[in-house]
VOGU-3710 file (C-alpha; in Angstrom, 3 decimals, decimal comma):
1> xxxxxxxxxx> 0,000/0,000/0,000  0,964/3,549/-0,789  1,081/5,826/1,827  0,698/9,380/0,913  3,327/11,414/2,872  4,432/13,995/0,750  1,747/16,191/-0,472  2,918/17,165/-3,781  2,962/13,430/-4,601  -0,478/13,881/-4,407
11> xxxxxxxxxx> -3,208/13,560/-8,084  -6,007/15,010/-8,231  -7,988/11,941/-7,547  -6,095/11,071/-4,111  -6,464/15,193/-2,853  -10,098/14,827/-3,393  -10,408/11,409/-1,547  -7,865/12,683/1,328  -10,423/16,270/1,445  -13,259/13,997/1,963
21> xxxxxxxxxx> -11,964/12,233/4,755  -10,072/14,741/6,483  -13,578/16,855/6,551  -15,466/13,995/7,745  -13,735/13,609/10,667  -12,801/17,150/11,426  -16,725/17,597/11,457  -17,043/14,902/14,140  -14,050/15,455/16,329  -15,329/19,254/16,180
31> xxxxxxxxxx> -18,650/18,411/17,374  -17,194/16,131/20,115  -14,347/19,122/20,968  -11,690/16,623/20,222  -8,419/17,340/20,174  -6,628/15,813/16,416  -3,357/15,220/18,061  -4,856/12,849/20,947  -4,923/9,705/18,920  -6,759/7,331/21,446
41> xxxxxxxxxx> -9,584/10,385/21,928  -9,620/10,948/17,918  -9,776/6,978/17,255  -13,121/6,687/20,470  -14,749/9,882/18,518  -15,003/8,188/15,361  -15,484/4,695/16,537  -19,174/4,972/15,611  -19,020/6,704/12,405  -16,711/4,455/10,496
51> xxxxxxxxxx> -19,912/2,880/8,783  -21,249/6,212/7,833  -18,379/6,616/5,890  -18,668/4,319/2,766  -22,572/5,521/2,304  -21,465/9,462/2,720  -18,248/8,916/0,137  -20,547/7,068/-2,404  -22,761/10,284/-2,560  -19,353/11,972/-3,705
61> xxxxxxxxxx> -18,546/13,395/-7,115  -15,333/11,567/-6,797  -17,338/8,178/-6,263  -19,633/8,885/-9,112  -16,532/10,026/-11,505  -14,873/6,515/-10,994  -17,275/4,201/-9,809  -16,471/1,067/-11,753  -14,777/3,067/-14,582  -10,929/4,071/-15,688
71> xxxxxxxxxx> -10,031/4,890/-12,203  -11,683/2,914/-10,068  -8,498/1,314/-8,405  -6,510/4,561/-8,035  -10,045/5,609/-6,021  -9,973/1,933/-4,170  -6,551/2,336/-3,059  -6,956/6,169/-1,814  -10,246/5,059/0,232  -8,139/1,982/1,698
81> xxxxxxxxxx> -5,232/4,574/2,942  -7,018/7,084/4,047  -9,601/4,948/5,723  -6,681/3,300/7,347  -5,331/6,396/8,800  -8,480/7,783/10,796  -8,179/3,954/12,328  -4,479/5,074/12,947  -5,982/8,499/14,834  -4,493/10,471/11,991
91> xxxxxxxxxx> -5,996/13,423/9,944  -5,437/12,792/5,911  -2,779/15,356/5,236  -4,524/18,887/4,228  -3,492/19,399/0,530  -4,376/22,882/-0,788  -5,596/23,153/-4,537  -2,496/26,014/-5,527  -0,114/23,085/-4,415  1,794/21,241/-7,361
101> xxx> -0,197/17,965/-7,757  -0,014/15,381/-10,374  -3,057/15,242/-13,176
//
């Protein structure tokens, strides 16, 4: 698995997957007054949401833009890593849209 450290390795595809998750749990840690750097706090907050996630990310334009087409895998394999980060306790990395990404 790919793990996305360095931002500008970043395409298009992966930033919008990573923005998805990162505001999906910033919403809930927010509305819990979580602190993102407390890992075992972040991982309780979202311990119930981690099902909401699939049905929320499949009403995405991301989702409908690769749903079983060209890049569907590229789209599986972001999901898998960023998924597997919030179980981690860790935000996706915050990826601006000015910064150098690949098409």
């Amino acid at each position: 698995m790919k793990m996305m450290n360095n931002p500008n390795d970043f395409s298009i595809l992966e930033r919008e997957i990573s923005t998805f998750f990162r505001q999906f749990a910033l919403t809930i840690l927010h509305q819990k007054h979580i602190d993102v750097n407390d890992k075992r706090a972040f991982k309780e907050a979202l311990i119930e949401y981690y099902e909401q996630i699939y049905p929320a990310f499949s009403q995405t334009e991301v989702f409908k833009r690769c749903f079983e087409k060209e890049h569907h895998e590229q789209m599986v394999e972001a999901y898998k890593e960023n998924f597997f980060l919030l179980l981690q306790g860790t935000l996706p990395p915050a990826l601006e849209k000015d910064q150098n990404i690949k098409p």
